[in-house]
C-alpha positions in Angstrom: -11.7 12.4 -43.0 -10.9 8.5 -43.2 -11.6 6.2 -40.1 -7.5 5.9 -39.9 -7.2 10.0 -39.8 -10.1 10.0 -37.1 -7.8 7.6 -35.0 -4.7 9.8 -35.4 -7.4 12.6 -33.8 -8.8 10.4 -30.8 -5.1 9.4 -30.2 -3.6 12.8 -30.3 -6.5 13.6 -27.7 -6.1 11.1 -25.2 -1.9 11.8 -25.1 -2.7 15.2 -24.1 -4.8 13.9 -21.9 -2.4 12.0 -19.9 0.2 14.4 -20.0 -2.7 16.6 -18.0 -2.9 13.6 -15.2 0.5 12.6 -13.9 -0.9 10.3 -11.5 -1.4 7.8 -14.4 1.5 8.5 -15.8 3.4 7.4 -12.3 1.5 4.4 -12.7 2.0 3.6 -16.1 5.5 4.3 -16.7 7.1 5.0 -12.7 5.4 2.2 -10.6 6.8 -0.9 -12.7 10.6 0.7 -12.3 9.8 0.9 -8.3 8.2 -2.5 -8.1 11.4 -4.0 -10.1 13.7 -2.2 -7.9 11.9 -3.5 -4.8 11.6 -7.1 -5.9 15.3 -7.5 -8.1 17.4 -4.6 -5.9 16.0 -5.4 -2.3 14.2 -9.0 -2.3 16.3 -10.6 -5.0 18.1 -12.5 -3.1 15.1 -14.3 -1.3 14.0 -15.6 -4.9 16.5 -19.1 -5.3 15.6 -19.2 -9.5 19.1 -21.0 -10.4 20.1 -17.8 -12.3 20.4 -14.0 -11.5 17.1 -12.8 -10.2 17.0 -9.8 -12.6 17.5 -12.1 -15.7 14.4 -14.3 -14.2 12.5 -11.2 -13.4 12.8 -8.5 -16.0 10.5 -10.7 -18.7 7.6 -10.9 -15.8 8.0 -6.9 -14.7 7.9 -6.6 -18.8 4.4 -7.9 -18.6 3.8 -5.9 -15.3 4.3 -2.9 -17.0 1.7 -3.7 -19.3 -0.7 -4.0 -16.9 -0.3 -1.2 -14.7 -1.3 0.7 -17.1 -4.5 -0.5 -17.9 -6.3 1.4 -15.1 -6.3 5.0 -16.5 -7.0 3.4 -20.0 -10.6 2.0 -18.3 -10.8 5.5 -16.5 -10.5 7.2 -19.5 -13.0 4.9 -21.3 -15.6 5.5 -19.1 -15.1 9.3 -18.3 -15.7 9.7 -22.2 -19.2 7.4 -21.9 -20.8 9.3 -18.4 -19.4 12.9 -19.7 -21.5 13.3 -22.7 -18.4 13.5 -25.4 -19.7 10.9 -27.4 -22.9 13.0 -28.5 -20.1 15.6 -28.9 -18.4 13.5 -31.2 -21.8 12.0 -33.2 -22.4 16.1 -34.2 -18.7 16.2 -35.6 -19.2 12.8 -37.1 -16.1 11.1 -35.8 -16.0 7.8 -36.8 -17.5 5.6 -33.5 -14.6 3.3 -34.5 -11.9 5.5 -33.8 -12.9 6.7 -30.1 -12.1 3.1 -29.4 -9.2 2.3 -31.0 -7.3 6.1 -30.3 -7.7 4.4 -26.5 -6.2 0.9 -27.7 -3.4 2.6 -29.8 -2.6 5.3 -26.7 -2.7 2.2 -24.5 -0.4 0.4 -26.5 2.3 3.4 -27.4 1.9 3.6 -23.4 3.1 0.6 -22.7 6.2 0.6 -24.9 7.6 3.4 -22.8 7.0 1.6 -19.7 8.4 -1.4 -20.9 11.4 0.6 -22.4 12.2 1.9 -18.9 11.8 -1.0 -17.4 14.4 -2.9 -20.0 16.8 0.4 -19.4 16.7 -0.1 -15.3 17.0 -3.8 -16.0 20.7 -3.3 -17.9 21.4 -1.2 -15.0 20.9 -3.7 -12.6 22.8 -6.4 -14.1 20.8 -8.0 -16.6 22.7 -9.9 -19.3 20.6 -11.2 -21.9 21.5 -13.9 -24.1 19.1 -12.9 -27.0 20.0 -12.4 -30.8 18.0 -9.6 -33.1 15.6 -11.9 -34.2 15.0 -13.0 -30.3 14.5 -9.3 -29.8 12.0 -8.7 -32.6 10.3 -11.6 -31.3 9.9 -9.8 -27.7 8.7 -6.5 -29.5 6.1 -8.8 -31.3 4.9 -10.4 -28.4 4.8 -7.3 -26.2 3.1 -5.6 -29.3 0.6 -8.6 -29.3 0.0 -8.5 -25.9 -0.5 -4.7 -25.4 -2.8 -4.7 -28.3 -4.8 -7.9 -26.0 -4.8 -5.9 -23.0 -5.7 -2.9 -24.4 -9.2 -3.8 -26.0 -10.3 -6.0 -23.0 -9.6 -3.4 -21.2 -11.7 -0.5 -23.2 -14.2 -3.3 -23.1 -14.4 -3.4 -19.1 -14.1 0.6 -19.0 -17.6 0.6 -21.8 -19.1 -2.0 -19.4 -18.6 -0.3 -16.1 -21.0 2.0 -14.8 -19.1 4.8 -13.7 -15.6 6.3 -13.5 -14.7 4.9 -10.4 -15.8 1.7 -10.7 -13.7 1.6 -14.2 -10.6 1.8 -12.5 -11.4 -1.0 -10.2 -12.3 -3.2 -12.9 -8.5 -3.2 -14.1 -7.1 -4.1 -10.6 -7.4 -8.0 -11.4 -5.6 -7.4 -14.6 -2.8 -5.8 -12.6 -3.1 -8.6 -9.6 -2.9 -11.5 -12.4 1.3 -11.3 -12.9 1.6 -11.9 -9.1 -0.1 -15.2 -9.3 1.9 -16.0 -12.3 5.8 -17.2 -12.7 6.9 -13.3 -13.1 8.3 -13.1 -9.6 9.2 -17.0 -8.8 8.8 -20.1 -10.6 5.4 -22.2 -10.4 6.8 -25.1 -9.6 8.1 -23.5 -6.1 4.4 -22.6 -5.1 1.6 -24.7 -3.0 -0.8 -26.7 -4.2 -3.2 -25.1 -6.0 -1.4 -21.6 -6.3 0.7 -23.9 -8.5 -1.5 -24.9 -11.3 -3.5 -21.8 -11.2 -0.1 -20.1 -12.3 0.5 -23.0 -14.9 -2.4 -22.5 -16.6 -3.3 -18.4 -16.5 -2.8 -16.8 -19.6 -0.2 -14.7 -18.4 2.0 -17.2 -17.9 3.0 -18.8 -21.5 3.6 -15.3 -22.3 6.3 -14.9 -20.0 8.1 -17.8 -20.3 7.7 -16.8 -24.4 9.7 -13.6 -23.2 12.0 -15.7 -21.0 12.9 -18.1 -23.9 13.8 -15.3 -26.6 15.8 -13.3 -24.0 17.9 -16.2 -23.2 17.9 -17.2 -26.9 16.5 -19.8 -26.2 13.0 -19.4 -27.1 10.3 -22.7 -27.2 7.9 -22.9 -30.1 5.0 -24.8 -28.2 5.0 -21.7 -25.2 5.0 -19.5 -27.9 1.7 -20.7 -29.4 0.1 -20.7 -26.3 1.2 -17.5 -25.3 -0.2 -16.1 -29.2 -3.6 -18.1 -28.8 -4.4 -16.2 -25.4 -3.5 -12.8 -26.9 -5.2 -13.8 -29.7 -8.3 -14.6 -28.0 -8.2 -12.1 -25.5 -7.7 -9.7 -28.3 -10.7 -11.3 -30.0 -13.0 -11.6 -27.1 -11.9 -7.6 -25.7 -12.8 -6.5 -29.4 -15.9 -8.0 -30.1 -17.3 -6.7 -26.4 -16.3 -3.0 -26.5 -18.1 -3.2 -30.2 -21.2 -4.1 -28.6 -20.9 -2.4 -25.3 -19.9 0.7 -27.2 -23.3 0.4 -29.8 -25.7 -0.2 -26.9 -24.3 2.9 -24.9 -23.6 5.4 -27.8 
């Protein structure tokens, strides 16, 4: 079988997997539609953005949805390292390659639902996006880009940790990083030091990308920044699981 064929096995696996834990499932797809529905349906009002909160907030809870995600992706990463299925795998001669990316692509495919619910509870609550097709093929590209990101750092961080349960923990700042961002209000309304930290996080260029296409109105210099730091993310995420993944297997 070809390394691509292999990865059509590993990522057949791990979707039967989640469909056995609904717990990560709530968190993947569920959580994000309960946090937008506390923040836009019950909080909105509190945010003073100069627009309709769910229009402000729907391209931050986008990138939330990524992220919440992340956690069983690192749990399943490191279940598959301490439970002795790699040897398993070595025997069948499965290509190492495509353990890693059947989590990335599973990851990924995850996230689209998420973000597609979260899009379908945002129409529901009044968003009214301004966006053309190309603005929307530009959102799937950089939610594509940034899944993709977010995926291998975290395989990466699930190789590195030591056991199961410390996997999970090591998404958590991943998932905290959105809060300290301008999803949920802008940075220029936050103290000193809060401020620039959310000016100049990586998650933050991404989701004023997604704010600029969905208000067709989309800024070619955020843009870049937001592709570098996926990019390199990406890169860096990559390049770590590769080795982690050689020294431990």
């Amino acid at each position: 079988m070809s390394a691509q064929a292999h990865s059509l096995v590993m990522l057949r696996r791990n979707f039967k997997h989640l469909a056995r834990n609904p717990t990560s499932v709530f968190n993947a797809v569920l959580m994000p539609v309960v946090v937008m529905l506390m923040f836009v349906y019950m909080l909105g009002d509190a945010f003073d953005v100069g627009v309709n909160y769910v229009d402000y907030a729907t391209p931050g809870l986008m990138l939330l949805a990524v992220c919440y995600g992340l956690g069983a992706t690192a749990t399943a990463v490191s279940s598959d390292m301490t439970k002795g299925i790699i040897n398993r795998f070595k025997v069948m001669d499965v290509s190492r390659g495509a353990v890693l990316t059947g989590h990335v692509v599973a990851s990924l495919l995850t996230n689209l639902v998420a973000i597609a619910a979260i899009i379908g509870v945002a129409f529901l609550l009044g968003f009214d996006p301004s966006a053309g097709f190309l603005d929307w093929l530009g959102v799937l590209g950089m939610v594509v880009l940034l899944g993709f990101a977010a995926g291998w750092l975290t395989v990466a961080l699930g190789l590195a940790a030591k056991s199961v349960e410390t996997a999970g923990l090591a998404a958590v700042p991943l998932i905290m990083l959105p809060f300290f961002s301008s999803a949920i209000a802008p940075a220029e309304k936050m103290g000193p030091g809060l401020r620039q930290f959310a000016e100049y996080q990586p998650f933050t260029p991404v989701i004023e990308t997604l704010r600029g296409l969905l208000e067709g109105a989309p800024s070619a210099g955020t843009a870049i920044i937001a592709i570098a730091w996926c990019v390199g993310i990406a890169l860096v995420g990559y390049l770590w699981a590769r080795s982690t993944f050689k020294k431990r297997a």
